[in-house]
C-alpha positions, 0 to 999 in steps of 0.5 A: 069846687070850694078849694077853687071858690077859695083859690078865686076868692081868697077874701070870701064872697060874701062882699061881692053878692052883696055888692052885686045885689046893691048894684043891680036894684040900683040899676032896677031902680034908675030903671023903673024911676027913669026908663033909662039904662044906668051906665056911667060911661055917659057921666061926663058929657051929661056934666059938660051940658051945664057949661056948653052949648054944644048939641051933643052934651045938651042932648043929656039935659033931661037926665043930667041931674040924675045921672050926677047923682048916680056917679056921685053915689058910685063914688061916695059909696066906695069911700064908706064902704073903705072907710066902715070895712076897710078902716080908711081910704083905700090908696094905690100904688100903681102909678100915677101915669098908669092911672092917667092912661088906663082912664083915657083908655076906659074913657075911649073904649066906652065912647067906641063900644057905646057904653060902659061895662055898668051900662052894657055889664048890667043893663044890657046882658040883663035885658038880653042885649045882644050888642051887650052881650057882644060887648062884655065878651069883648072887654072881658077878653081884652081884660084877662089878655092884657092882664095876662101879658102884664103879669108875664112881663112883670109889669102887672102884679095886683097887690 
């Protein structure tokens, strides 16, 4: 079993525990302060209700303040943790119209599933959802089959 752990996890646990324990008072936390969910997948059509009049981003009134703040802290989080850990910001070498399309794919698998894989990964499998559940199965599936497909086409090796 460890030499799996290792073969899995070749930089240790630790960071991830400690990752996951952050993120889910975070999402306790929202909870308990909001009675909303947290998901980020919602980010961007609760920012377009401060420049629309549209009824389907002003539906995101109430929680758009938070949820802001919520997407910020996502990313400036990360930024200390590369900073403090890592000795600087971490950059990619993919390139950029994989980043461009890999994004406009999130964007549109969150808007089809109804929700993110924060939202349904952490929210909804912890609350025993099972459209959640249903879900993360879904994204974790075409996750490792697209990976999977990259790395035999050689297109795909992580770094």
């Amino acid at each position: 079993m460890q030499e799996l752990i290792e073969i899995l996890f070749p930089n240790g646990v630790f960071h991830y525990a400690v990752g996951g324990i952050f993120v889910g008072l975070g999402a306790a936390l929202i909870y308990v302060g909001t009675g909303i969910s947290a998901g980020a997948s919602t980010f961007l059509e609760s920012t377009l209700s401060y420049v629309s009049d549209a009824s389907r981003f002003q539906q995101y009134r109430p929680s758009r303040d938070w949820r802001v703040v919520f997407t910020l802290g996502i990313v400036s989080g990360a930024a200390v943790y590369a900073v403090v850990f890592q000795g600087g910001i971490w950059l990619t070498e993919v390139e950029p119209w994989r980043l461009l399309a890999g994004g406009f794919l999130i964007g549109v698998g969150t808007r089809v599933g109804k929700g993110c894989t924060s939202g349904h990964g952490v929210c909804g499998v912890g609350s025993a959802s099972g459209a959640s559940i249903v879900n993360v199965a879904v994204f974790l599936s075409i996750a490792v089959g697209v990976a999977l497909v990259m790395a035999s086409l050689g297109l795909g090796v992580a770094r």
